[in-house]
C-alpha positions in Angstrom: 7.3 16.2 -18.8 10.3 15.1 -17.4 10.1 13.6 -13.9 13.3 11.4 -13.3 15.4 14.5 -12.4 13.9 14.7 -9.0 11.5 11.7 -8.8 13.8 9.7 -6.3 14.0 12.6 -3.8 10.5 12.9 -3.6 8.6 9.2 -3.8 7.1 8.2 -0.8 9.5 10.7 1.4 8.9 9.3 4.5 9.9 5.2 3.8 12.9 7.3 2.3 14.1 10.0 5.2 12.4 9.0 8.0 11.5 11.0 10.8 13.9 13.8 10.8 13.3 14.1 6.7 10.1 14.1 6.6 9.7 17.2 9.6 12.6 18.8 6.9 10.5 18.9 4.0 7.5 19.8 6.3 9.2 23.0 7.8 9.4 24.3 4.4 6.4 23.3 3.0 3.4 25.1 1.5 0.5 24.4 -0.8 -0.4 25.6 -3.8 -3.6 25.4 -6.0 -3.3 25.5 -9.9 -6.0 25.8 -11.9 -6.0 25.5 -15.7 -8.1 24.3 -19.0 -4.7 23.0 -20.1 -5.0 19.4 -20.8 -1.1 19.2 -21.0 -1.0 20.6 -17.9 -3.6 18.1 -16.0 -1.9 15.5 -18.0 1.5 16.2 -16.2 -0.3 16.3 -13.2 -1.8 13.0 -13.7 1.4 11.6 -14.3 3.1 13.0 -10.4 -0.2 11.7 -9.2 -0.3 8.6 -10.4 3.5 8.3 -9.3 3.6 9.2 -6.0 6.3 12.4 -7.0 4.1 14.6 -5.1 1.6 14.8 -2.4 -0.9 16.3 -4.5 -4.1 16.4 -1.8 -7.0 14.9 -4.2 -6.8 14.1 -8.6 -5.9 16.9 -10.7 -9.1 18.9 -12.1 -10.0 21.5 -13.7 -11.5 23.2 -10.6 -8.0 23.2 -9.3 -5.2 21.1 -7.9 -3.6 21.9 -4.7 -0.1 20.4 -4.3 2.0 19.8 -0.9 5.8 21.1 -2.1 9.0 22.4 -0.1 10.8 25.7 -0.7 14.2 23.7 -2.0 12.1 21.9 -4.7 9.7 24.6 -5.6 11.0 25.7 -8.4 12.4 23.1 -10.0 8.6 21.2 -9.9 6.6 24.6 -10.8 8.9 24.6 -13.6 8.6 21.5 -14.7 4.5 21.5 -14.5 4.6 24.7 -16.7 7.2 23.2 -19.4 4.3 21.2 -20.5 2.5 24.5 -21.4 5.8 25.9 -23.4 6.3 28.7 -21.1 9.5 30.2 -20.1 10.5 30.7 -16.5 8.9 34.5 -16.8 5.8 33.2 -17.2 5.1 31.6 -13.6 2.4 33.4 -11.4 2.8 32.9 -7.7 -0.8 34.1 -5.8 -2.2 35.9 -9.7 -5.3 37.5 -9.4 -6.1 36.7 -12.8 -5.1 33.5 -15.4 -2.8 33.9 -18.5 -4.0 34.0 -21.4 -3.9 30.4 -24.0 -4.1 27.9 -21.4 -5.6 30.3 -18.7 -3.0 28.8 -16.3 -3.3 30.2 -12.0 -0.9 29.5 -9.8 -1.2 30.4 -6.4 -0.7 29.8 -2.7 -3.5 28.8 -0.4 -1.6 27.9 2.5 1.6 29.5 2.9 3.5 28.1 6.0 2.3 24.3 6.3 4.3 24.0 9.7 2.7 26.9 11.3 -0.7 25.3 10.8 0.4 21.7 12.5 2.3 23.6 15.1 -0.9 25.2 15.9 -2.7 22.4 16.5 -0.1 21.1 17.9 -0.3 23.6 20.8 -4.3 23.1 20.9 -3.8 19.5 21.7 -1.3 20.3 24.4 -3.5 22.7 25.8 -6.5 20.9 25.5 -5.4 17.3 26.0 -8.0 14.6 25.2 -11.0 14.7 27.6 -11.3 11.0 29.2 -14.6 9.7 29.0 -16.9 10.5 31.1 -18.6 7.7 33.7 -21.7 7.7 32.1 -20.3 6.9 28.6 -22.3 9.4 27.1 -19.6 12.3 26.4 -16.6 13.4 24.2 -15.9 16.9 23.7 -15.4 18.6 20.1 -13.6 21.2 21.0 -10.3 19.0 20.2 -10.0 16.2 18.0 -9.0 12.8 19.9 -6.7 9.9 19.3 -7.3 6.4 18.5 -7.5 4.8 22.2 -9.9 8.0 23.9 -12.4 7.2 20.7 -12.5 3.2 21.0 -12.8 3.9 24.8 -15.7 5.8 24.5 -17.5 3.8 21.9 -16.8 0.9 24.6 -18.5 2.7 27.6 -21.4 4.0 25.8 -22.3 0.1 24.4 -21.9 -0.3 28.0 -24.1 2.2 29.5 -26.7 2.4 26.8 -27.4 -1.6 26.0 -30.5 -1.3 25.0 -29.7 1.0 22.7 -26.2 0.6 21.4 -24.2 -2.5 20.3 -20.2 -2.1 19.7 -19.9 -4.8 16.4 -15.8 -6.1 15.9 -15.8 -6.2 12.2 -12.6 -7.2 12.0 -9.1 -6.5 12.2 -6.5 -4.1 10.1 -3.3 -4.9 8.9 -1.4 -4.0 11.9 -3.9 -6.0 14.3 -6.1 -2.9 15.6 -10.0 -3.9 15.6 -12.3 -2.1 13.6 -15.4 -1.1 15.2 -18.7 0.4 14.2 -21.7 0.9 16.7 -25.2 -0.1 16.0 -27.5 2.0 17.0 -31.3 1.4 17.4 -34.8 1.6 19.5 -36.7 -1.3 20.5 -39.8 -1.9 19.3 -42.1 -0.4 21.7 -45.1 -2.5 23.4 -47.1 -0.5 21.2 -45.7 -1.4 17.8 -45.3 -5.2 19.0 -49.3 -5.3 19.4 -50.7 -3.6 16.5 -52.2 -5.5 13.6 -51.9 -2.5 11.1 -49.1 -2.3 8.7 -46.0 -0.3 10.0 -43.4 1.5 8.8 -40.6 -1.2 8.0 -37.0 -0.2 9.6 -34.1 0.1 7.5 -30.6 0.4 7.9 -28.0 3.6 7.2 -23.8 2.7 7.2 -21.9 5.9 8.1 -18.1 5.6 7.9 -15.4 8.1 8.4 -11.4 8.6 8.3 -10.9 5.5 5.0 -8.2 8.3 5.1 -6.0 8.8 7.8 -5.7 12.7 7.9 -9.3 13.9 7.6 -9.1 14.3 11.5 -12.8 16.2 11.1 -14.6 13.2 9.7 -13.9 11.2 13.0 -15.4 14.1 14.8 -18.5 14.0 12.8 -18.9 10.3 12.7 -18.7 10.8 16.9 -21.3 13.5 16.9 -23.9 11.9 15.3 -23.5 8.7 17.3 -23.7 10.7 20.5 -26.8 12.7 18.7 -28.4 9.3 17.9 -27.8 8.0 21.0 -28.8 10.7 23.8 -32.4 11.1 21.7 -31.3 14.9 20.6 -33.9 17.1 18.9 -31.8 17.1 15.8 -32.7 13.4 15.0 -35.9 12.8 16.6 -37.8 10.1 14.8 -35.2 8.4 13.1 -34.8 6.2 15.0 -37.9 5.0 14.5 -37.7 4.3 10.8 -33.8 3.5 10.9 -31.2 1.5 12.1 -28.0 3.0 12.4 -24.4 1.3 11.8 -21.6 3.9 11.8 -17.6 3.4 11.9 -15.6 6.7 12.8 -12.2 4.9 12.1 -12.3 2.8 9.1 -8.5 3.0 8.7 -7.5 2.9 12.3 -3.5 2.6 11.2 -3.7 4.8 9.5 -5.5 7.5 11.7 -2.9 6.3 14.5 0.2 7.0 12.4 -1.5 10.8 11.3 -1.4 11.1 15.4 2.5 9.2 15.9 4.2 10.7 13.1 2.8 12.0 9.9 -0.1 14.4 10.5 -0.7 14.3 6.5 -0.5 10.7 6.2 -3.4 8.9 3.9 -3.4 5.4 3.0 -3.5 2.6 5.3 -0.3 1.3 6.9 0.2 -2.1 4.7 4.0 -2.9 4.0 4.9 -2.9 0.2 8.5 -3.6 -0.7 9.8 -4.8 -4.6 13.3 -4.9 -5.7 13.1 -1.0 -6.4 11.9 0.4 -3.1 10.1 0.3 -0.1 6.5 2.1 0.4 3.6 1.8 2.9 -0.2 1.8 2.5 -3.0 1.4 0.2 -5.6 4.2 -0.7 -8.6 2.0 1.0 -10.9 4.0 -1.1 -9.6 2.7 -4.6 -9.8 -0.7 -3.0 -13.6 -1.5 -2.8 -15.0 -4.1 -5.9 -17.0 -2.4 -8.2 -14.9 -1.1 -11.4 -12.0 -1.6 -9.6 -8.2 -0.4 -11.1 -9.8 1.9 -13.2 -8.8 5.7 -14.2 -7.9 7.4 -10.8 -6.5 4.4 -9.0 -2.8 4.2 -8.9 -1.2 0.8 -10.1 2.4 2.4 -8.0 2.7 1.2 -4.5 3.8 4.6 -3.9 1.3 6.5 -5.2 -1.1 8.3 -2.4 -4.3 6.8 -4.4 -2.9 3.1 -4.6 -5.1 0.9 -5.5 -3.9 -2.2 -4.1 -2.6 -5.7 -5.8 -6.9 -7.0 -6.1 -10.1 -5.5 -5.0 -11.1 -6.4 -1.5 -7.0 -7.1 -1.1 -6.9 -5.5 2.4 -8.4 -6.5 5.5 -9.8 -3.0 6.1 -12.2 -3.0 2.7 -12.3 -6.7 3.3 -13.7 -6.2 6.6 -16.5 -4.5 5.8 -17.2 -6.3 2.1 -17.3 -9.7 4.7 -19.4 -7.9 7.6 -22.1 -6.3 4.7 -22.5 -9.9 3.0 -23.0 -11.6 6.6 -26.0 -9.3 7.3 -27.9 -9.6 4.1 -31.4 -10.4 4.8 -31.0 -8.8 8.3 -30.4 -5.4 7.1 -32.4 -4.2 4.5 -30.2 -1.0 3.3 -31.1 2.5 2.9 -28.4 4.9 2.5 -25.2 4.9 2.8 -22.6 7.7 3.8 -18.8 7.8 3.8 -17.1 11.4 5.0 -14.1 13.3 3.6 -12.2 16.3 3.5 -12.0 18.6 2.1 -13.9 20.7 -0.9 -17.6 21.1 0.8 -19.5 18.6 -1.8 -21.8 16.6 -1.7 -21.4 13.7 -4.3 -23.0 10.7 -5.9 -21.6 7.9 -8.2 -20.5 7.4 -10.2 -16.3 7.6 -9.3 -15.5 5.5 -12.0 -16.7 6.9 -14.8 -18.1 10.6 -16.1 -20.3 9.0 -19.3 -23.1 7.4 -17.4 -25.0 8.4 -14.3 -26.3 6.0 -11.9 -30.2 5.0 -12.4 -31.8 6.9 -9.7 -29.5 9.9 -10.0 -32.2 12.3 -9.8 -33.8 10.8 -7.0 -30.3 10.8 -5.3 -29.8 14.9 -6.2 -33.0 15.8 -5.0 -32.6 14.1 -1.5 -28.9 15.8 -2.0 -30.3 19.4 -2.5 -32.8 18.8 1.1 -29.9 17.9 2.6 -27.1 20.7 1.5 -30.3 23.4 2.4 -30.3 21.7 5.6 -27.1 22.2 6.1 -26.8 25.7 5.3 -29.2 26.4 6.9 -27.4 26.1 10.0 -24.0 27.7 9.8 -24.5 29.1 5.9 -21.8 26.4 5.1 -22.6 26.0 1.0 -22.1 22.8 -0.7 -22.1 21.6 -4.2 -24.0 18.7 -5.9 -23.8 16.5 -8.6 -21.4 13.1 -9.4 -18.3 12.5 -7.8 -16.4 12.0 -11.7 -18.2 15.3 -12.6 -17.1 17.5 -9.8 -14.0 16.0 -9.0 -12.3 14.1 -10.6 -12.4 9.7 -11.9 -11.9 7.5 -9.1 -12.3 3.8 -9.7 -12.9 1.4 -6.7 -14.3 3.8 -4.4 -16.5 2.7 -1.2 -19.9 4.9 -2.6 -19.3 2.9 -6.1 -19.4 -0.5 -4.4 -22.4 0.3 -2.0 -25.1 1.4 -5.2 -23.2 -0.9 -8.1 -23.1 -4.0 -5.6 -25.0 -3.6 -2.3 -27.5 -2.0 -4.6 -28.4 1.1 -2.1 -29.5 4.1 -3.9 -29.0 6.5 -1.4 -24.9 6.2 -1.1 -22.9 9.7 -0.8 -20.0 11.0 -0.5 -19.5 14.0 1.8 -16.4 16.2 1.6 -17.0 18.1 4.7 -15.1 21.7 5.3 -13.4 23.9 4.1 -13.0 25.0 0.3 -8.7 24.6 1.0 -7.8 27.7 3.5 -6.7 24.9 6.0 -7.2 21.8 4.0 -6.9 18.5 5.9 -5.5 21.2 8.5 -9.0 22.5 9.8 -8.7 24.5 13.0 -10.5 22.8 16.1 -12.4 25.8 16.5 -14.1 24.7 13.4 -15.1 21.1 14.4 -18.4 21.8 16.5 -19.8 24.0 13.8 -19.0 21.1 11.3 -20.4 18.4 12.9 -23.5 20.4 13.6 -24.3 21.2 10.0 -23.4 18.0 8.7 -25.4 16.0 10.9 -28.4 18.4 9.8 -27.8 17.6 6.5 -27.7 13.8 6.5 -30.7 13.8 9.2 -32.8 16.1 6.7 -31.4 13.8 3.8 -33.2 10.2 6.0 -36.0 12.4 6.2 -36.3 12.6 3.0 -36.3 9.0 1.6 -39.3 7.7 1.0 -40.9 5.1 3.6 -41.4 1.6 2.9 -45.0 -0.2 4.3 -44.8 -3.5 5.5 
């Protein structure tokens, strides 16, 4: 496929137009999902991917691609796409019910009017402004997702108000200087448990992390909920407490999440300044960056590509930041799961990113706690999930943060979570959807701790 005709109009838009472009090619904006057995097809796909041409919102798979393009370039990249299957101009399918025949090629739009969805939530956040923290330190609503500063102030006033409890841990710093937190979360021994002579239960620790990109606003409210479940002793997670530690980071990319909040709603990567001879782009995927199989298939060598892998595993201080933190505490924390939440696609995923011909060890052991937890969380709102491998259901994705925490950390129990919805609203999900979310996905990961077995010491 020929990209050069309209690559440099499209590679990372916003270092290119700015503001005022970059609300252009938004206005007109929709997405659309293709889904096709053509490998030509996925190929070409790849290829924009890889890139940067397009903001195509997760690797191209069989199971369908959904691509971020404006009405002025529509056709011209549609038509491009479908040159790789040698079909004229009469053969393109806008919203098909069924595939063509040959390649069984659907085109389709799932989200017709891009800017109506942001200028609805838009208006939400303007009539629901971001609650202040309340004195006690124990509440956030989620009703309305929140900005940087309300979320770092309330992590801060709950470490203050619940110190026996709750420890606010400075990890480090990003690339633009903002701290990275993550709250610890645990019960004291009681006098019981310090007395007794007979072998206990021995506590383990769980790392939850959310937002490694910038727009999945819903993770961050998730990440918050369970914290706040965790912390206030809520039904939902009684006993855990008791066999777990908890360490949990709802920002892991706060630039990036602060940038999705300034200026670019649909903003990914991190905010790290790349510049060669050639042009100018920001960010690193922090999710292709972790050091296990790293600059493998599905991490972008192009600066401007949205899954950019960075110049070296572990090259920004985000990923670094944790890699550093996670080696300091080894033979404090002896770890037992590990969770990192996206959006979108509802799945439920193991590793391996990095490769589809081999499965982890304890794969099975890791689908069956998988399966109690996706019951667990239909169970509640009759959200269903899939299961299996990350490479299998998605797509290969080398250097990813789940990879890293079984191939090096050595935790069996380490998932990736792409919370709501199946692509109606995308990275766009309503905030009337957020409590329902965070309520069913907390029941799954609690029903999923429940699950793994207990260690006697």
């Amino acid at each position: 496929m020929h990209i050069s005709t309209f690559a440099t109009k499209l590679i990372n838009r916003e270092s290119l137009t700015g503001r005022n472009g970059l609300a252009l090619f938004i206005n007109s904006s929709r997405v659309y999902r293709i889904v096709t057995n053509s490998s030509a097809v996925l190929s070409s796909l790849a290829e924009l991917y890889d890139s940067g041409i397009l903001d195509i919102w997760g690797m191209p798979s069989r199971t369908g691609t959904d691509i971020l393009i404006s009405s002025q370039e529509e056709e011209s990249i549609l038509m491009s796409i479908l040159s790789s299957t040698d079909r004229g101009k009469s053969d393109l399918m806008i919203n098909s019910s069924s595939p063509n025949s040959g390649d069984n090629f659907l085109l389709k739009v799932i989200i017709p009017n891009v800017k109506k969805l942001l200028d609805q939530q838009d208006q939400h956040q303007y009539n629901h402004p971001p609650s202040r923290v309340k004195s006690s330190g124990g509440f956030l609503t989620w009703n309305e997702y929140h900005p940087l500063e309300t979320i770092t102030e309330w992590m801060e006033n709950l470490a203050k108000f619940y110190p026996e409890t709750t420890t606010l841990i400075k990890i480090g710093e990003s690339w633009e200087g903002l701290p990275m937190h993550l709250m610890k979360i645990s019960a004291p021994p009681s006098e019981k448990e310090h007395n007794s002579t007979q072998k206990s239960f021995q506590k383990r620790g769980v790392f939850i992390d959310a937002t490694i990109h910038a727009r999945e606003w819903v993770t961050t409210s998730v990440a918050t909920w369970v914290i706040k479940e965790l912390v206030t002793d809520s039904p939902s997670g009684q006993g855990l407490l008791d066999r777990y530690d908890f360490y949990i980071a709802p920002i892991l990319n706060p630039d990036g999440y602060r940038h999705s909040w300034k200026l670019n709603r649909l903003w990914r990567k991190s905010r790290r300044s790349i510049s060669n001879w050639l042009i100018a782009c920001r960010g690193v995927d922090l999710n292709r960056n972790f050091g296990h199989e790293w600059g493998g298939q599905g991490a972008s060598r192009s600066s401007c590509s949205s899954s950019y892998r960075g110049n070296a595993a572990f090259s920004e201080p985000e990923t670094r930041a944790v890699k550093e933190w996670v080696e300091k505490m080894k033979g404090e924390v002896d770890w037992a799961a590990y969770f990192t939440l996206h959006s979108y696609g509802q799945k439920w995923m193991t590793p391996w990113g990095y490769t589809n011909t081999v499965l982890p060890r304890d794969y099975r052991e890791m689908i069956r706690v998988a399966r109690i937890g996706t019951r667990a969380l239909r169970a509640v709102h009759g959200t269903e999930y899939e299961v299996g491998s990350s490479s299998d259901m998605l797509y290969l994705a080398a250097g990813g943060s789940d990879d890293w925490w079984t191939g090096v950390v050595g935790v069996t129990y380490s998932y990736t979570l792409e919370l709501r919805d199946t692509g109606l609203w995308g990275f766009l999900l309503p905030s009337s959807q957020i409590q329902d979310t965070v309520e069913e996905t907390w029941a799954g990961i609690a029903a999923s701790l429940k699950a793994i077995p207990t260690r006697l010491v």
